[in-house]
C-alpha positions in Angstrom: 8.0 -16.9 33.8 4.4 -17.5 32.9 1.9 -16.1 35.3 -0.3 -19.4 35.3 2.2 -22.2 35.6 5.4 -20.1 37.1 7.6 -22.0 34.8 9.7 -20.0 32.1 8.3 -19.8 28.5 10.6 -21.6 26.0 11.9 -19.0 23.9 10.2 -18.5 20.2 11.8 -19.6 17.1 12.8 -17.3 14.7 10.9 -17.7 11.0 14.2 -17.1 9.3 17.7 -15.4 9.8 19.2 -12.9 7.1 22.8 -11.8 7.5 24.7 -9.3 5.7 28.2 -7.6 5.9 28.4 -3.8 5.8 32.2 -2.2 6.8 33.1 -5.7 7.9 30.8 -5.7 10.4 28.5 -9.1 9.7 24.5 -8.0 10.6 22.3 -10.6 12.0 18.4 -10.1 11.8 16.0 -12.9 13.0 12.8 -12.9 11.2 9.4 -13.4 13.4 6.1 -13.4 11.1 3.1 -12.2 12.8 1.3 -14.8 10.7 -2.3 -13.2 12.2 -1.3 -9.7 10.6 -3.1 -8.4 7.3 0.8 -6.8 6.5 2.5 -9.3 4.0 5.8 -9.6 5.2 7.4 -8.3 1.5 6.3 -4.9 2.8 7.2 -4.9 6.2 10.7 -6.3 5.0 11.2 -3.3 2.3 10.1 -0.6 5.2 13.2 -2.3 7.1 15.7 -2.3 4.3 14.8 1.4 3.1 15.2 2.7 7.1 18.4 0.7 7.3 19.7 1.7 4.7 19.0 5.4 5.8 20.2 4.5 9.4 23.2 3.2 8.5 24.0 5.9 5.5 23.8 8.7 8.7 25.6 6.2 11.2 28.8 5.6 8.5 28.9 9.5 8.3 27.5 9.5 4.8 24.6 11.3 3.4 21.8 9.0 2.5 21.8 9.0 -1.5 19.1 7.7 -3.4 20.9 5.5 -6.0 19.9 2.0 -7.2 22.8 0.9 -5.3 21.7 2.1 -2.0 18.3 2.3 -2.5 17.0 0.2 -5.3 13.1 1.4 -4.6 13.6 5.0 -5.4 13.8 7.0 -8.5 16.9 8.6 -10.0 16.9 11.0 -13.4 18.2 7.7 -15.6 15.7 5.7 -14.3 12.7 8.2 -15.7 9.9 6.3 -17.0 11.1 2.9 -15.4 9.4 4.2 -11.9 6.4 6.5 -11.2 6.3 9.0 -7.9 6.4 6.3 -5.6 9.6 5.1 -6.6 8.2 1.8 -7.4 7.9 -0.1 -10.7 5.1 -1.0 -11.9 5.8 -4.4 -11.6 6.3 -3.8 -7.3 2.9 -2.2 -7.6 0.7 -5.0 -6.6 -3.0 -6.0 -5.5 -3.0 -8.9 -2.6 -6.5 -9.8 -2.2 -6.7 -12.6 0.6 -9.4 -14.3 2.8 -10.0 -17.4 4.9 -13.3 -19.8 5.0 -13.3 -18.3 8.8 -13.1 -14.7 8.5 -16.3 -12.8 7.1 -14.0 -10.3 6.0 -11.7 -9.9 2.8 -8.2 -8.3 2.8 -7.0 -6.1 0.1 -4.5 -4.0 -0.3 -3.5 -2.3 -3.8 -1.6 0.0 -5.4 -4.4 0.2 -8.1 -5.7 3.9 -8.5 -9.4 2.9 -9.7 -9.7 0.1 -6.8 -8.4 2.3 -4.2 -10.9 5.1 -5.7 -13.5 2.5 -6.1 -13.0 0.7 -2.2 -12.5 4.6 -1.2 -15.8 6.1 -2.0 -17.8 2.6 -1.4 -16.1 2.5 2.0 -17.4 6.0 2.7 -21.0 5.1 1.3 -21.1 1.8 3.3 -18.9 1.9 6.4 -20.4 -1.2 7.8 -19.8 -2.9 5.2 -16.0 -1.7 4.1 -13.1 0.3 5.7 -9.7 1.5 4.9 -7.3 -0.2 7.5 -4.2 1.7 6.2 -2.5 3.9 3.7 0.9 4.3 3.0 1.9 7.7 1.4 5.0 6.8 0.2 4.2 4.0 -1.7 0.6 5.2 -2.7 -0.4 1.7 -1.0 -3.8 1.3 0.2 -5.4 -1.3 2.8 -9.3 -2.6 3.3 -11.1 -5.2 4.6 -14.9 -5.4 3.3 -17.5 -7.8 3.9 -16.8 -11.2 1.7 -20.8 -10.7 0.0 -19.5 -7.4 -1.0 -16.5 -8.4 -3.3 -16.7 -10.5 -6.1 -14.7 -11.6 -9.3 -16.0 -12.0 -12.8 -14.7 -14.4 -15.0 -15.2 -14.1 -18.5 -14.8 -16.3 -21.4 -13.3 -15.5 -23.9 -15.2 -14.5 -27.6 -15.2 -16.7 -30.0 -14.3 -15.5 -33.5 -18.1 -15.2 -34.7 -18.8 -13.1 -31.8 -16.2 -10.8 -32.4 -17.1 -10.5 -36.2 -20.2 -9.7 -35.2 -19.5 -7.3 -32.6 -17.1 -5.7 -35.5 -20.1 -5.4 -38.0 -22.3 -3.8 -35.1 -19.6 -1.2 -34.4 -19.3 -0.1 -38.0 -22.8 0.2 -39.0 -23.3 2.5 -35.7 -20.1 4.6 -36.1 -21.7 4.9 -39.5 -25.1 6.0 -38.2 -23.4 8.1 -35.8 -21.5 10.0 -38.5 -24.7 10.5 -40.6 -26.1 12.1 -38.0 
């Protein structure tokens, strides 16, 4: 029942269903996106699957292995190279940068090692300006929001081939200067 009105609230929607079978047991999960959240819902759906998995490795008796069959996300000996510590891919390791007209602030949240170096220390030089919302260890994930005037993208066209001849000619007659010296 709702406080103002006394009349029950209608039940909410689910955003989507997934179902599975595991021992012949058929598992139901209704999806609800917190559509306000700065979480994208790929992440919050892997943190699911990996503590399922876990949870249901300890509830069948079994000890939770770390295979790609169980556990596609984490690194095993023949999959050297293919993942780093984090037991991502490098292709999983993203940057989401997203913002509205509305909010002053933009979202980012990265994998990137010189962004999250770069946000880190400008966040600690400018805290009203930028802050680190969250960090996730496991994933080597970082989060931010920092004012929109703050961030900006620079687009670059690309050289044309007279510019790069030129720019070649420039490097060897310094690298040669350089060497006389």
């Amino acid at each position: 029942m709702t406080e103002k009105t006394g009349t029950a609230a209608a039940p909410r929607k689910p955003d989507g269903i997934i179902t599975t079978q595991r021992n012949g047991q058929t598992i139901v999960a209704e999806l609800f996106f917190n559509h306000s959240g700065t979480e994208t819902f790929r992440d919050k759906l892997l943190k699911t699957i990996l503590a399922d998995s876990l949870r249901l490795s300890a509830f069948d008796g079994q000890e939770p292995e770390k295979t790609p069959e169980k556990c596609p996300y984490c690194v095993t000996g023949a999959q050297k190279g293919a993942c780093m510590k984090t037991g991502l891919t490098k292709q999983e390791k993203t940057t989401d940068i997203w913002f509205d007209e509305k909010d002053p602030l933009i979202h980012i949240r990265t994998h990137n090692t010189d962004l999250k170096k770069r946000l880190a220390a400008y966040a600690g030089q400018h805290p009203d300006q930028c802050r680190q919302t969250d960090a996730d260890p496991e994933t080597g994930c970082m989060e931010f929001e920092i004012a929109k005037g703050r961030f900006s993208f620079r687009l670059t066209a690309p050289y044309s081939e007279e510019r790069r001849e030129a720019a070649r000619r420039y490097a060897r007659e310094n690298n040669a200067a350089d060497r006389l010296k």
